[in-house]
C-alpha positions in Angstrom: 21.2 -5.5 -2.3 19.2 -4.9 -5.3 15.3 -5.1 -4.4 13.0 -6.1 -1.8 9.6 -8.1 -2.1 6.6 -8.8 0.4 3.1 -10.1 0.4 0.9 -11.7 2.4 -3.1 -12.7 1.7 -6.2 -13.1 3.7 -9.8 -14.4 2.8 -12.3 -12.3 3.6 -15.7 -13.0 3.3 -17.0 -10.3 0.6 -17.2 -10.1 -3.0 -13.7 -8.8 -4.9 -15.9 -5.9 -6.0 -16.9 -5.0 -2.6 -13.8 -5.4 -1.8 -12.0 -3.7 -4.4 -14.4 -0.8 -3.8 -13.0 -0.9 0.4 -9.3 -1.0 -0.8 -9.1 1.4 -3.7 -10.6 4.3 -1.7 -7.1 5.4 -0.3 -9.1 8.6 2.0 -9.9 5.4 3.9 -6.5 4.2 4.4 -5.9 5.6 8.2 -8.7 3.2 9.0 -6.5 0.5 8.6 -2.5 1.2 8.4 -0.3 1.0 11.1 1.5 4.0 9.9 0.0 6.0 7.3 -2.9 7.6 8.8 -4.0 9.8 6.0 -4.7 9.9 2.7 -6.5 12.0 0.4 -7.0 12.3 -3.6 -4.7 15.9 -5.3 -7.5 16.1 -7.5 -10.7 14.5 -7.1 -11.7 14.2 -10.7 -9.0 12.0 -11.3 -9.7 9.8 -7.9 -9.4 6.0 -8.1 -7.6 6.0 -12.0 -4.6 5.1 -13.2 -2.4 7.8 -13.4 -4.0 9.3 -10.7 -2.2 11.1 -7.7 -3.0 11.1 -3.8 -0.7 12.4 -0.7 -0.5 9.7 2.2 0.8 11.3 5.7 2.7 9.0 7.6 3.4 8.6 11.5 5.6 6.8 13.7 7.5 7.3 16.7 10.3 8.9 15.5 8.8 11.4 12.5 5.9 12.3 10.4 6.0 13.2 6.9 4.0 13.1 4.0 4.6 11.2 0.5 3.0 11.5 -3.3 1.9 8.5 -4.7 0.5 7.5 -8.4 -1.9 4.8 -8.9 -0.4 2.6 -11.4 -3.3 -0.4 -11.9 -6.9 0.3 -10.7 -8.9 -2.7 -12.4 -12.3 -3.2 -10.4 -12.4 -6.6 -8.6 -8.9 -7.6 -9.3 -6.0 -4.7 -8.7 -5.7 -1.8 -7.0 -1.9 -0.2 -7.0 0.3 2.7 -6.8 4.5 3.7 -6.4 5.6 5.7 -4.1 7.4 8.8 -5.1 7.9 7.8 -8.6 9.6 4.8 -8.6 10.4 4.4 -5.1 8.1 1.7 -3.6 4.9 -0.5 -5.3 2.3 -1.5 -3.2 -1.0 -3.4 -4.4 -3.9 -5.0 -3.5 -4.6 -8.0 -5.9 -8.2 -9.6 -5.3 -9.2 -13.3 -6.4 -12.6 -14.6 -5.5 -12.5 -17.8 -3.7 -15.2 -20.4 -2.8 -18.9 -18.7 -3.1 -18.7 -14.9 -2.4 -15.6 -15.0 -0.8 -12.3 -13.5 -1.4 -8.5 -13.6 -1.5 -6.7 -10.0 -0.9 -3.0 -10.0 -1.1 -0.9 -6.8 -0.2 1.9 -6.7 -1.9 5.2 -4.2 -1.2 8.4 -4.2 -3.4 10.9 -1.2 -2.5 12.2 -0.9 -6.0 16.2 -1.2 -7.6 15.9 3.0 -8.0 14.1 3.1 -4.2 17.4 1.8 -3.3 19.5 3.9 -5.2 17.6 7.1 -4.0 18.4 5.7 0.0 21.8 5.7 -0.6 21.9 8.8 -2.5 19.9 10.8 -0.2 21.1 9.1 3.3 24.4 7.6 3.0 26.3 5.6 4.9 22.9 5.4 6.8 21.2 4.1 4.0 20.8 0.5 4.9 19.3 1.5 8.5 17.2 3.2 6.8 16.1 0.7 3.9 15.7 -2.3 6.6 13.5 0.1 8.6 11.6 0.1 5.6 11.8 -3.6 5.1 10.8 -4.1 8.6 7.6 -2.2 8.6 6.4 -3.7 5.7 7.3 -6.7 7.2 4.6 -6.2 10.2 2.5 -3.8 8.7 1.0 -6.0 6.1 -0.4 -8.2 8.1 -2.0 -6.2 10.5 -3.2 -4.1 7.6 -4.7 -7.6 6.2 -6.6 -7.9 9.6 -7.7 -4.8 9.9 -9.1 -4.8 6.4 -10.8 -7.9 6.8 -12.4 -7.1 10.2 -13.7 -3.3 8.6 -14.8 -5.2 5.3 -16.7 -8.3 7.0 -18.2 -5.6 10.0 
């Protein structure tokens, strides 16, 4: 196994600015993801740039815990995105405007060749539970996350 990749997209009927705007605020995230319901900015100065950093706490069933992430493309009206931990997962929102004032938001996920390397390093011969759990939530998250954003953005 070497990588894994999602997406999935969903017109919604706002401007890719407006949009963007929704999307790139992460302190709203909880508002919309199935399993990180908080995020906030480690220094607001830097909020919303590249190179920027923000802590997302995380909950399901079986644990909470709390990840750093780096925004890694924040171009208004077209991308917002960020890794995980360094290198361990990308995530983006891409934005294409579509028909008049509408637009196209795809959320992407790709658990990265060294994401995988740091499972198995840091859980074993448990590591490919552990990276399909992954898989599985981006899997169903993304397009409830889609939904959600769509319903909050045309609200």
């Amino acid at each position: 196994m070497t990588s894994f990749e999602h997406s999935d997209s969903v017109v919604v009927e706002t401007t890719p600015d407006a949009l963007y705007a929704l999307v790139s605020d992460v302190t709203r995230t909880g508002e919309w993801s199935p399993i990180c319901q908080a995020c906030w900015w480690n220094d607001d100065a830097e909020a919303g740039r590249v190179g920027a950093t923000f802590t997302g706490r995380n909950v399901t069933p079986d644990r909470t815990w709390e990840t750093v992430s780096t925004v890694t493309a924040a171009e208004p009206g077209r991308e917002f995105g960020w890794v995980v931990a360094g290198k361990v997962v990308r995530w983006a929102y891409t934005l294409e405007p579509v028909g008049d004032g509408s637009t196209r938001l795809t959320e992407s996920w790709h658990f990265t060749p060294e994401g995988i390397e740091f499972f198995h390093d840091k859980y074993g011969d448990d590591a490919e539970r552990e990276i399909a759990a992954r898989r599985d939530a981006a899997h169903d998250g993304i397009p409830r996350t889609l939904a959600a954003i769509k319903r909050i953005a045309e609200s």
